[in-house]
Each structure stands twice: as C-alpha cells, then as structure tokens.
C-alpha positions as CSV (number, residue, x, y, z in Angstrom):
1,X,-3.9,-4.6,19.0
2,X,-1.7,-6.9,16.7
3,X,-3.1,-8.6,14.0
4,X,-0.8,-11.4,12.4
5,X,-1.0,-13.6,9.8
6,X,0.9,-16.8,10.5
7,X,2.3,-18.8,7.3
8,X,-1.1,-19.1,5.5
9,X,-1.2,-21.1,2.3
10,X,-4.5,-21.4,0.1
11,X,-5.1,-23.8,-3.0
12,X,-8.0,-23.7,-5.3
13,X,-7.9,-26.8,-6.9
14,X,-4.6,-27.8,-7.9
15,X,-3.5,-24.0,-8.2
16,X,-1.2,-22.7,-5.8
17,X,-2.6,-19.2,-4.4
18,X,-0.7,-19.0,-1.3
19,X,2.1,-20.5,0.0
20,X,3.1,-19.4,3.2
21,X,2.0,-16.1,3.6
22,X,3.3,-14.1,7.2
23,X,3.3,-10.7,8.6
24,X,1.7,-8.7,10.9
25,X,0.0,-5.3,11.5
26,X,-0.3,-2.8,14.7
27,X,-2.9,-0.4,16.0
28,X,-2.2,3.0,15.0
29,X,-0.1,2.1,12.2
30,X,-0.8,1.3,8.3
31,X,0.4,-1.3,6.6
32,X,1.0,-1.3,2.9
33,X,0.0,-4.5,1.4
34,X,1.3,-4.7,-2.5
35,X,1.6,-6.8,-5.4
36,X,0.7,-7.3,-9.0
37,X,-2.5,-8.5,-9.9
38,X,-2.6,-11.7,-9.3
39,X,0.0,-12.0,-7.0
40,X,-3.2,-13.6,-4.3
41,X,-3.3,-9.9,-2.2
42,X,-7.2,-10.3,-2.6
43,X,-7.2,-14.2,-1.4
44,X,-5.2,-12.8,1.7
45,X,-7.8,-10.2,2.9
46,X,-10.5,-12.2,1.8
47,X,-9.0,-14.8,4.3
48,X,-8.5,-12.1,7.2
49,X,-12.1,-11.0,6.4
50,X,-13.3,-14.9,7.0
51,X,-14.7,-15.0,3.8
52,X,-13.2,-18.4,3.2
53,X,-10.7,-20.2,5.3
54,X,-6.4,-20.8,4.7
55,X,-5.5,-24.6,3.8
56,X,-3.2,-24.0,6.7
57,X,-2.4,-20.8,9.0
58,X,-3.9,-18.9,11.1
59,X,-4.8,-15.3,11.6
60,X,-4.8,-13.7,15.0
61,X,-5.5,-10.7,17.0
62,X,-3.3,-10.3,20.4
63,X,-1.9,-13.6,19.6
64,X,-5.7,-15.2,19.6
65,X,-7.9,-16.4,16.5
66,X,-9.4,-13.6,14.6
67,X,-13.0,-13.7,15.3
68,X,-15.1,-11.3,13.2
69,X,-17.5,-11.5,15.7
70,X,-15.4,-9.5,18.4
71,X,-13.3,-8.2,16.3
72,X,-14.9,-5.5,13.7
73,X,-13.5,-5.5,10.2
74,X,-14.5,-2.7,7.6
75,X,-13.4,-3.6,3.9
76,X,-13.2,-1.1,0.9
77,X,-13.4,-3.1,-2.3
78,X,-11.2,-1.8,-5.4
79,X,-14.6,-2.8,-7.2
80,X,-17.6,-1.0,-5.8
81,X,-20.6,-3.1,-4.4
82,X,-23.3,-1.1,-3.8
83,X,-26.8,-0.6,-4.9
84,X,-26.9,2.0,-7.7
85,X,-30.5,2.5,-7.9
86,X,-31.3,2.7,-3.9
87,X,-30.7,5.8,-2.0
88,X,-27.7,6.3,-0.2
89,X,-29.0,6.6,3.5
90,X,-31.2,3.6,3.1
91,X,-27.8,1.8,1.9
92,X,-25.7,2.9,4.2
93,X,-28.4,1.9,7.4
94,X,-28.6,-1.8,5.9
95,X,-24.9,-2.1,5.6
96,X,-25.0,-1.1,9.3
97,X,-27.3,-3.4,10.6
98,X,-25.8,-6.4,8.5
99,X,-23.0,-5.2,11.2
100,X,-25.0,-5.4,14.3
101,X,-25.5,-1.4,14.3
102,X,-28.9,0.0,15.5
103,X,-30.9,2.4,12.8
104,X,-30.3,5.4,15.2
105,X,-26.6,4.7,16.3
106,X,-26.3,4.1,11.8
107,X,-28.3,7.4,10.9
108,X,-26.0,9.6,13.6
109,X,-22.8,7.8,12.1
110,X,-24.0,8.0,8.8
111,X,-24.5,12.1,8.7
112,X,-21.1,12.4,10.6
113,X,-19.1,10.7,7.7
114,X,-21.5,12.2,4.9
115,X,-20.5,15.7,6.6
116,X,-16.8,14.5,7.5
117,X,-16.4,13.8,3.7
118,X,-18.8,16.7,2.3
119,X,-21.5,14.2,1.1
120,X,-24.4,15.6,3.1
121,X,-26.6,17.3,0.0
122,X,-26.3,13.6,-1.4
123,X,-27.7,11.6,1.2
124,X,-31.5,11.0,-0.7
125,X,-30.0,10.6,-3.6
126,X,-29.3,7.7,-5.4
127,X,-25.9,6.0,-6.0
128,X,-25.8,6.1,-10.0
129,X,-26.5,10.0,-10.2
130,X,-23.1,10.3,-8.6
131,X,-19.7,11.1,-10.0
132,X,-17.2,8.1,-10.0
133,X,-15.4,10.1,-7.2
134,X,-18.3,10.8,-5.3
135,X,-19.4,7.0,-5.2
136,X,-15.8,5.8,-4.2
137,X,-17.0,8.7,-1.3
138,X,-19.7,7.0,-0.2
139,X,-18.4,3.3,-0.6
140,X,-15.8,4.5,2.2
141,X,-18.5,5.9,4.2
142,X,-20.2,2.1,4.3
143,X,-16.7,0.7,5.1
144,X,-16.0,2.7,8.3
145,X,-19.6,3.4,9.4
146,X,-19.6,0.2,11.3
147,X,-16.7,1.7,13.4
148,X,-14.2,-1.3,12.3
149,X,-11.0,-2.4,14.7
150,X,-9.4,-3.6,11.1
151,X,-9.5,-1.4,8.3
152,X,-8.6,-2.3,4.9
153,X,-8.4,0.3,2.3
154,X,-8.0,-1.2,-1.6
155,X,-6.9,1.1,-4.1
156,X,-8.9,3.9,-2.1
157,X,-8.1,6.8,-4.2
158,X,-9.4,5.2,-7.1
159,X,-11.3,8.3,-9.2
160,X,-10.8,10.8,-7.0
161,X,-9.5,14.5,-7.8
162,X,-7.1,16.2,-6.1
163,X,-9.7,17.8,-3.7
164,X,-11.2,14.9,-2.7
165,X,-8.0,12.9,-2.4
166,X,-6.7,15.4,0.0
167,X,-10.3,15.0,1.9
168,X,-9.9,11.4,2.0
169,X,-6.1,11.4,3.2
170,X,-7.2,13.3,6.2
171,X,-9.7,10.9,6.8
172,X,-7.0,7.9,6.9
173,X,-4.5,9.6,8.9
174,X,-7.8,10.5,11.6
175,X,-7.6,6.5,11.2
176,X,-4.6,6.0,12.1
177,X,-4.2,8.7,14.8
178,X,-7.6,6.9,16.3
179,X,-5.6,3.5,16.9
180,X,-7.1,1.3,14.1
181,X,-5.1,-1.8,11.7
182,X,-5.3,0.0,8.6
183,X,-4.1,-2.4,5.6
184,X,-3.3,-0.2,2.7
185,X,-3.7,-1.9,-1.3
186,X,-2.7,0.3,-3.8
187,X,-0.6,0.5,-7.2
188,X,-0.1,4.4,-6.3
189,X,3.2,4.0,-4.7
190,X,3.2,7.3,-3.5
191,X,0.4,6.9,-0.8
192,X,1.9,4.1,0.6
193,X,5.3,6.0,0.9
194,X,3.2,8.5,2.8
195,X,1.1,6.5,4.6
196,X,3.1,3.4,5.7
197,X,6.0,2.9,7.5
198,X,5.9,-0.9,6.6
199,X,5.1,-2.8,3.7
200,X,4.2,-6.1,2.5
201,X,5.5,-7.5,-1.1
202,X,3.4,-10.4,-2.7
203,X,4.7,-12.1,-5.4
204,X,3.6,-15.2,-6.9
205,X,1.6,-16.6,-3.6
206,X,4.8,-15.4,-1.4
207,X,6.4,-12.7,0.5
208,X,8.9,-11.3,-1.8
209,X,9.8,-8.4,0.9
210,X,8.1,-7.2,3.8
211,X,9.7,-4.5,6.7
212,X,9.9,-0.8,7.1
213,X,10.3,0.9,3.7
214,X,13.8,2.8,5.4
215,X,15.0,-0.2,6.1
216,X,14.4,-1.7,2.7
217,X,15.1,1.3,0.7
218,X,18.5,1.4,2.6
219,X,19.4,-2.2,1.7
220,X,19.3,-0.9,-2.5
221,X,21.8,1.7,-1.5
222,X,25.1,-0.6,-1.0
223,X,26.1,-0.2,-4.3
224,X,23.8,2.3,-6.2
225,X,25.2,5.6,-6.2
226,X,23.7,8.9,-7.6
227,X,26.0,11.8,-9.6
228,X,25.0,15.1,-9.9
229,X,27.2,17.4,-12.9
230,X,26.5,19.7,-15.6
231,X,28.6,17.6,-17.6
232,X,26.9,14.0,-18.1
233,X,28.5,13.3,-20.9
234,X,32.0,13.4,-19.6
235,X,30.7,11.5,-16.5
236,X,29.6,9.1,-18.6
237,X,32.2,8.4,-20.3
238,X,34.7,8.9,-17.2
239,X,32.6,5.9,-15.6
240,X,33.0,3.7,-18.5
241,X,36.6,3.7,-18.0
242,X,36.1,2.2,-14.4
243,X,36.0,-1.6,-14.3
244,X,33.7,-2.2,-11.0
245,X,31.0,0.3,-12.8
246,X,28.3,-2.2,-14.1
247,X,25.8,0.1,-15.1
248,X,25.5,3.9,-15.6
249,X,21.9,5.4,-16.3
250,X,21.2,9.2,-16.8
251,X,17.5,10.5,-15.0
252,X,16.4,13.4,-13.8
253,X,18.0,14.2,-10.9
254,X,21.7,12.7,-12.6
255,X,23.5,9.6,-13.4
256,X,22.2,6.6,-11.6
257,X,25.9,4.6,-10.9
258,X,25.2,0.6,-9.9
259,X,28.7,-0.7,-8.7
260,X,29.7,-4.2,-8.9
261,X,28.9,-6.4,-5.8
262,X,31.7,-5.5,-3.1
263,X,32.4,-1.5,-4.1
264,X,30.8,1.1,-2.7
265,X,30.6,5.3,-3.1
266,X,34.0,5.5,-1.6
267,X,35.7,3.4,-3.9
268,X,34.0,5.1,-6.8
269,X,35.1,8.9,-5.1
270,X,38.4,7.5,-5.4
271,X,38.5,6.8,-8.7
272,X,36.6,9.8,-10.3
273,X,39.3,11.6,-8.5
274,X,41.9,10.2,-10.6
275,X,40.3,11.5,-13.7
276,X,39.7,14.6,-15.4
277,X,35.9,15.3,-14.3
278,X,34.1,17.7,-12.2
279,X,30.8,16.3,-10.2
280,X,28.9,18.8,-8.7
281,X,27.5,16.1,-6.5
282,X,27.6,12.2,-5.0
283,X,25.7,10.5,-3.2
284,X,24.1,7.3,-1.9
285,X,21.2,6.5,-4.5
286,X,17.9,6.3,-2.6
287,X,15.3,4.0,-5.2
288,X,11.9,4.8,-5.2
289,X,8.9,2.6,-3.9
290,X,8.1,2.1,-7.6
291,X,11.0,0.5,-8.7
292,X,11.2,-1.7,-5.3
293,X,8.1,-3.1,-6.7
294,X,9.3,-3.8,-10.0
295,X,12.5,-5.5,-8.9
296,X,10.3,-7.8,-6.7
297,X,7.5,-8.3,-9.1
298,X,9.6,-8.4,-12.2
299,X,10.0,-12.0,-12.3
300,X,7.1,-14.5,-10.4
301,X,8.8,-15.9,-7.6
C-alpha cells in the first residue's frame, strides 16, 4: 500500500496554511513527518484523516482517492482526547464501535493491547487516576484497537519513562514489521533517526526537505569536515591561517571544520599537512537530525 499526498494547499481565510504539500508513504515503513509548530503538520494529517478537505490536492492510496471508509486510519493526538472520568474498557469499546468494530471483536482487542502494553490491572479504572505515562498508554491502545491500515503516531513518547518508552518502541516496530503506513510526528529527533528511513520537513506551509535521512545527511557532508586532536587549540589556530576555512567550531567529539563552497576534506588534508599540527583524526562531518531541522526551520520559508 502507498499513500501519497499530491501538492495539497489549504487556506483558512486569507491565511496560507499549505501551499503545495507532496510526498508519500509505504506499507511497512515509517515516515517521519516534522516541523515547527506551526509549520501546518497538523492541517496535513487532519486532511489525510478527512477531517476537512485540501483547497486543492488530493490524497491517495494505490494511486486511488483515500476513502476512510475502506481504508482504516488510527490517529494518536499529541493532546489526549479521552474521557477522564469513564472507565477505560467502556472507552476503549465506544471508540471501537465509532470504527465499525463489534463489542466482542473490541473487548478481545482491547485485553490484547492492555496486556501487550502491561495495562491489564487498569482496565476498570478510570482515566484520571492514571499517571500521565499511563494515559498516553491507553490513548495508543484506542488508536490501534480499530486495527488501522494508516497509523499516525504524534509526539507518541510524550510522558513516558524509559520503561515504558522501550515498551512502546516495541510496539511501533511490531507496526511496522506487520506492514502498516506509520507517520511519525515528533520534536525527539532521536526516534525518528531510529524509526524512519525517510522524512518529511514542513516549513512555513512547504516542503523544506523530504527523502531518506542518509541521503540527506550525506548532502551536509560536502564541505563539513570533523577533526579529532588533543591539541584544539593549535588546530584552531592552524585553521585560521587557511583561507577556504569559513568557520571552525569546537564540540564534543572535535572541531567541526565548514569549508568554503568548492573545497572539500582533501583539500583541507593538504593543507594541515603543510603546517606544524598533529590531528589524531579527519573525517567527513556527519550532522545530526537536530541540526537538519534547525537549518530548515531556522528561517520560515
């Protein structure tokens, strides 16, 4: 199954939202959709999710218009929309059955997930005597208890402590592995990095970037180079004295070189080889999801 989303644009007024939105996501695969807030990534899944319609676009599954009637689609809001004061079975039966789910088929899928995610002892109890964790818990078990084609995950682990986000990592890679669209929204760079191979970049109403995250962090790496020495002073300093050096910025893991457009690692190799200075390492400089998202989002496009 492919689900694309073909150059949507969405106004509210006279306010721009969307202009021209495209990409498109496969069975079996997660797709990380990201941008600031604001940057119209909830008008885009509230679009795929038919809650309103594009002023123009289309969404499609297998090159046909989405319809949410065949085609299931479970949503996990960032901001939780459930019943505090009503038990957590009866919830979960009557978000079931708004879904075209039977009461039995929803109570058998509803003690699978509450086991699957250790929420069993919980089930009779009601929403607001649970942790924040524990709630984000049992909104997912609502989202997938339906059995969705389409998942969409936003900011998923949201509360949750290190035990429970390792529970609920198994439970999106079972996702995956099971052949569903999973869209991933999240400001925690590094479960995208480990979830999806491809990304989408929203930025003002546009795409800013979108393709495999190699592919993208590979494009930074041109003229970005990293040093490794126990001297960073003398590096430092050593690179100063090199005209095609634009920038040079010490981190963790060393100096962070950016070479002018049109140099590379080999011409800066060459150079520190003509001066008294001893590296203990070079290297193309890989960037991190997080500052691919700043460079795109830095400035509204």
């Amino acid at each position: 199954m492919i689900l694309e989303v073909k150059d949507i644009t969405k106004n509210f007024g006279e306010k721009s939202v969307l202009k021209g939105i495209s990409f498109s996501a496969q069975s079996g695969e997660a797709l990380g959709l990201l941008g600031r807030n604001g940057a119209g990534k909830t008008t885009t899944i509230r679009i795929i999710m038919q809650l309103f319609p594009p002023n123009s676009g289309e969404v499609l599954v297998d090159g046909k218009p989405l319809s949410i009637r065949e085609i299931n689609v479970g949503y996990m809001p960032e901001e939780r929309g459930l019943y505090p004061k009503k038990k957590i079975m009866e919830q979960l039966i009557y978000f079931a059955e708004l879904k075209g789910v039977s009461k039995d088929v929803a109570i058998e899928r509803a003690n699978k997930l509450l086991d699957r995610l250790q929420m069993t002892e919980y089930k009779d109890a009601k929403l607001e005597t649970l942790s924040k964790g524990n709630q984000q818990k049992i909104q997912l078990v609502t989202t997938l208890i339906s059995n969705p084609d389409i998942v969409i995950l936003d900011e998923p682990f949201s509360g949750l402590d290190p035990v429970n986000a390792m529970l609920l990592k198994d439970v999106v890679r079972e996702l995956i592995a099971d052949g569903k669209i999973v869209i991933f929204s999240s400001h925690q760079m590094n479960y995208i990095e480990e979830f999806c191979n491809n990304i989408v970049i929203i930025n003002g109403g546009q795409i800013a970037v979108s393709g495999a995250i190699k592919d993208i962090k590979r494009s930074y790496t041109k003229n970005l180079v990293l040093i490794e020495s126990d001297d960073n002073e003398a590096v430092k300093t050593a690179l100063a004295s090199i005209d095609f050096v634009k920038d040079a910025t010490q981190i963790d893991s060393g100096i962070k070189v950016e070479l002018l457009d049109g140099y590379d690692i080999k011409n800066l190799m060459s150079e520190l080889s003509k001066l008294d200075v001893l590296v203990s390492g070079i290297s193309l400089y890989e960037p991190s999801l997080s500052e691919i998202f700043v460079d795109y989002t830095e400035v509204e496009s």
